[in-house]
N, C-alpha and C positions, 0 to 999 in steps of 0.2 A: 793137178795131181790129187786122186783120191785121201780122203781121210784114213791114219793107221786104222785098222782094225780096233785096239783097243780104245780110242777114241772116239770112236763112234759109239762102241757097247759103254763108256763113261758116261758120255751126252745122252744117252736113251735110258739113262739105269736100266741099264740091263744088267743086271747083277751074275746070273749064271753064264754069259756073255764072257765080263769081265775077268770069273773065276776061271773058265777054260783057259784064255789067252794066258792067266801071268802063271798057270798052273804046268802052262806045257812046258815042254825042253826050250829053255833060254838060255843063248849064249853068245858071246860075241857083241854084234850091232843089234841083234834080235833082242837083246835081253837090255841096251841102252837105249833102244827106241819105246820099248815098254815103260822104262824106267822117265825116261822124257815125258811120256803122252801122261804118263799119273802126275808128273811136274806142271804140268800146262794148264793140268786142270786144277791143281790147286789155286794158281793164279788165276782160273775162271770163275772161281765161286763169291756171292756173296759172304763176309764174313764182319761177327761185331764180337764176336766174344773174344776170351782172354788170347791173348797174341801169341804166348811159346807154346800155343797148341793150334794156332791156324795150318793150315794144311802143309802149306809151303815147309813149315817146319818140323813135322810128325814125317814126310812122306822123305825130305832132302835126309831127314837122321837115318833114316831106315833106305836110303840110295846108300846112303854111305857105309851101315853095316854090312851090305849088299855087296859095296864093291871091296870089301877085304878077303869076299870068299864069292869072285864074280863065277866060278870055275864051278861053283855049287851052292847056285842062290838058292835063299831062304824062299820057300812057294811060301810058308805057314806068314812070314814078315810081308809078304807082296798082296797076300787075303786080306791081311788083318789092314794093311793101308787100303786097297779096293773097297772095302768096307766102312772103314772112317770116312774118305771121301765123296761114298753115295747117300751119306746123311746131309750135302751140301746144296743149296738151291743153285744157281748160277745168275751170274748177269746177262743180260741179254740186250742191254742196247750200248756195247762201248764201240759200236765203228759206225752208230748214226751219228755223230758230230765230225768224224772223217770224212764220209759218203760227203754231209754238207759243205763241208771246206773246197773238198775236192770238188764237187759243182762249181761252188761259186769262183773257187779259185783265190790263191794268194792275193789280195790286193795291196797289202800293203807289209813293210819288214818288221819283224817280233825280231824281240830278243828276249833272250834267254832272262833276263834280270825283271825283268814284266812279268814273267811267269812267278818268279821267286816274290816280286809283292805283294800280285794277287794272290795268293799261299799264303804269304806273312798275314796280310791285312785279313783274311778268312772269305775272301771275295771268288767263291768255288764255281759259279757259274764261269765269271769273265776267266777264271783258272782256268778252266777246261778246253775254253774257246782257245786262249793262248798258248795252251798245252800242244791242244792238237796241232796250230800251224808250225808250232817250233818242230813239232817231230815230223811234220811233211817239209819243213822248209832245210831237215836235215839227212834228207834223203831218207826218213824212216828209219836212221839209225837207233841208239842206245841212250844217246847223250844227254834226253829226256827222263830216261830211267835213276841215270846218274846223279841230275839236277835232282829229280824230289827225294833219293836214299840221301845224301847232304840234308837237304831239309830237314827228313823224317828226323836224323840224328843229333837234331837240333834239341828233341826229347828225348834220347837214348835210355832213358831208363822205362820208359814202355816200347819204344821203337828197336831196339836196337837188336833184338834177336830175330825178330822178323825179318830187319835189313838184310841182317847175316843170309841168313838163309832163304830168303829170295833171290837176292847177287848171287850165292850159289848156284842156287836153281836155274837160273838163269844164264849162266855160263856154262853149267854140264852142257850145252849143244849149242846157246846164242843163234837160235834160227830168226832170223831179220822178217818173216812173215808174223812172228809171234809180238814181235817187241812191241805192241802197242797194246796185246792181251797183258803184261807184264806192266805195264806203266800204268795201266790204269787199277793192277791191283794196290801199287801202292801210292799210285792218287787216292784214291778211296776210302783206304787206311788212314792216313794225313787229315782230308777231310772229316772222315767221322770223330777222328781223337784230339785234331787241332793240332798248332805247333808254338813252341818256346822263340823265343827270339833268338839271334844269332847269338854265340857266346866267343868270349878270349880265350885262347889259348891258355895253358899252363906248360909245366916242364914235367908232370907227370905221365909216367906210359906205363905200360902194361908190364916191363918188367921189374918197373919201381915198386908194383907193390905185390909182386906174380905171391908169393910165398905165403904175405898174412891172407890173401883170398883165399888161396888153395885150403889153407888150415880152416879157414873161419868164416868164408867170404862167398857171393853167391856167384859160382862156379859157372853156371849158363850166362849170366849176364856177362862176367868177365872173359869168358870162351868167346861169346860174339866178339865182343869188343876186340880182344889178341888177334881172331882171324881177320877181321876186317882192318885192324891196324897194319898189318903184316900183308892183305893183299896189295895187287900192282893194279890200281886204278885212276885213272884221268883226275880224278879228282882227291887224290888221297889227301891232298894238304888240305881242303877244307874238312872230310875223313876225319884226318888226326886234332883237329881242332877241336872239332867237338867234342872227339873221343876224350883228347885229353882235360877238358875243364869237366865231363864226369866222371873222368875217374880219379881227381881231384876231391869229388863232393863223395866216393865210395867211404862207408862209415869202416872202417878196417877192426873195429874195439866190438863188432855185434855179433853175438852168440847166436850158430845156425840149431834150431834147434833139431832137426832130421840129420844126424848124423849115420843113420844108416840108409840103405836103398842108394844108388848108381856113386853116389859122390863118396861112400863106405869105398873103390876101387884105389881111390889119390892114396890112400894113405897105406894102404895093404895089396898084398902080393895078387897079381890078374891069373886067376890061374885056368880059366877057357878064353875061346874067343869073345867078340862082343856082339857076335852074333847068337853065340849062345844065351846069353846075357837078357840079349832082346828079348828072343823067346820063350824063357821062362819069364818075362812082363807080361806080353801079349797070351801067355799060356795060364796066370794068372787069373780064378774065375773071381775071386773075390775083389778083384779091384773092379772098378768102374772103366766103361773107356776112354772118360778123359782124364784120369789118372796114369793106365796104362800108356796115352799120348804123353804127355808130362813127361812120365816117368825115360822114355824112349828119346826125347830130346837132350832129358837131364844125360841120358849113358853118353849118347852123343857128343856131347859138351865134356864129358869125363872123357872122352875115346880122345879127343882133339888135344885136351890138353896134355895127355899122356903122349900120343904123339909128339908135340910139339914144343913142351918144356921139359927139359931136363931137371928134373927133381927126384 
């Protein structure tokens, strides 16, 4: 099967390419297959800088102001992500250590727990070898993806918004050709930041402490964390493990000092949509544009929470 359209003008920067495709009439599966191909590519790119502005999460906030008004997407929201994302280099060798597995063939049975050592111990070569026959020896599923977001959340306090919004990204469509473009983004991520050791449980959760955050508390980290606690995942018990011994150590007494800009919404009346919202960021000439990113993840994480707690 051919490459979408917009994926290929992604992979060639071809930028006026890109601008036609997300600029014309989109609607329906026309306008979630676009929305996909800019997803896939976020998980394609090299990435080291600060994490609630890698791609995965500027491009998933702005899918999602997208889909409250699917009926009349934002073209100016869809530029502005085309744009962000042609600043990104790509990887280009994550299916040479597949290609060789598959040569030489399964010899012998990995498990899943071998992976999570060589992770622990920071052993990222023999990781990747181990990596890849777990995800051929599981018929290419998911379940690879799963094992290293546990992992990554093992740090939640740099990891854990990216988790969010990779998981997302990666369920808007779960195309089982992709799943190994997607594990290795956030193998990568793991490898270059490291990982904390396993932690205990606590009896702290996201509602225990929803209220002093909302007022005083940082609103993206805890947004990751709620949605991710709250989704239905194979592994949510190790999930909520982790989640809960960080949000145990969350300092609930520390003054946010930006009290205005997207988290200015929790406390006062929404009075447009959030797509409006967007637009006047990204419309913004005085900011920068990893500010404008930032800033578009922060409404996000305010969109969600408003959504999904009652306050």
């Amino acid at each position: 099967m051919a490459d979408h359209p917009l994926r290929s003008a992604l992979f060639n920067k071809d930028r006026q390419g890109c601008h036609d495709i997300v600029s014309s009439d989109l609607i329906g599966q026309s306008l979630v297959d676009v929305i996909y191909e800019m997803l896939f590519f976020c998980a394609s790119v090299k990435y080291a800088g600060e994490l609630i502005i890698h791609p995965l999460c500027v491009i998933n906030s702005i899918k999602n102001f997208i889909g409250d008004e699917r009926e009349n997407p934002s073209k100016s929201l869809m530029i502005f992500g085309v744009d962000y994302l042609l600043e990104f280099e790509l990887r280009d060798s994550d299916h040479n250590i597949i290609e060789e597995v598959t040569k030489n063939g399964l010899e012998e049975t990995v498990f899943v727990g071998e992976l999570e050592d060589a992770c622990q111990n920071s052993d990222w070569q023999n990781a990747k070898s181990i990596m890849s026959k777990t995800f051929l020896a599981s018929d290419r599923s998911r379940a690879t993806l799963d094992t290293l977001s546990e992992l990554a959340l093992q740090n939640s306090p740099t990891n854990v918004i990216f988790v969010y919004h990779l998981l997302r990204s990666y369920q808007f469509q779960e195309k089982k050709n992709d799943n190994w473009t997607f594990i290795n983004c956030i193998f990568e991520q793991i490898k270059f930041r490291g990982l904390e050791p396993a932690h205990s449980p606590t009896k702290v959760t996201p509602e225990t402490i929803k209220d002093k955050v909302i007022n005083s508390g940082d609103i993206v980290y805890y947004s990751a964390i709620k949605n991710i606690w709250d989704g239905d995942y194979v592994r949510s018990r190790g999930f909520r493990r982790e989640l809960s011994y960080w949000l145990s150590k969350i300092d609930l007494e520390q003054t946010i000092k930006d009290k205005q800009g997207p988290r200015y919404l929790l406390t006062h009346k929404v009075e447009k949509s959030f797509t409006a919202y967007a637009k006047e960021i990204i419309n913004n000439d005085s900011k920068t544009k990893n500010k404008k990113a930032k800033e578009l993840v922060t409404l996000e994480a305010v969109r969600s929470i408003l959504k999904t707690i009652d306050y």
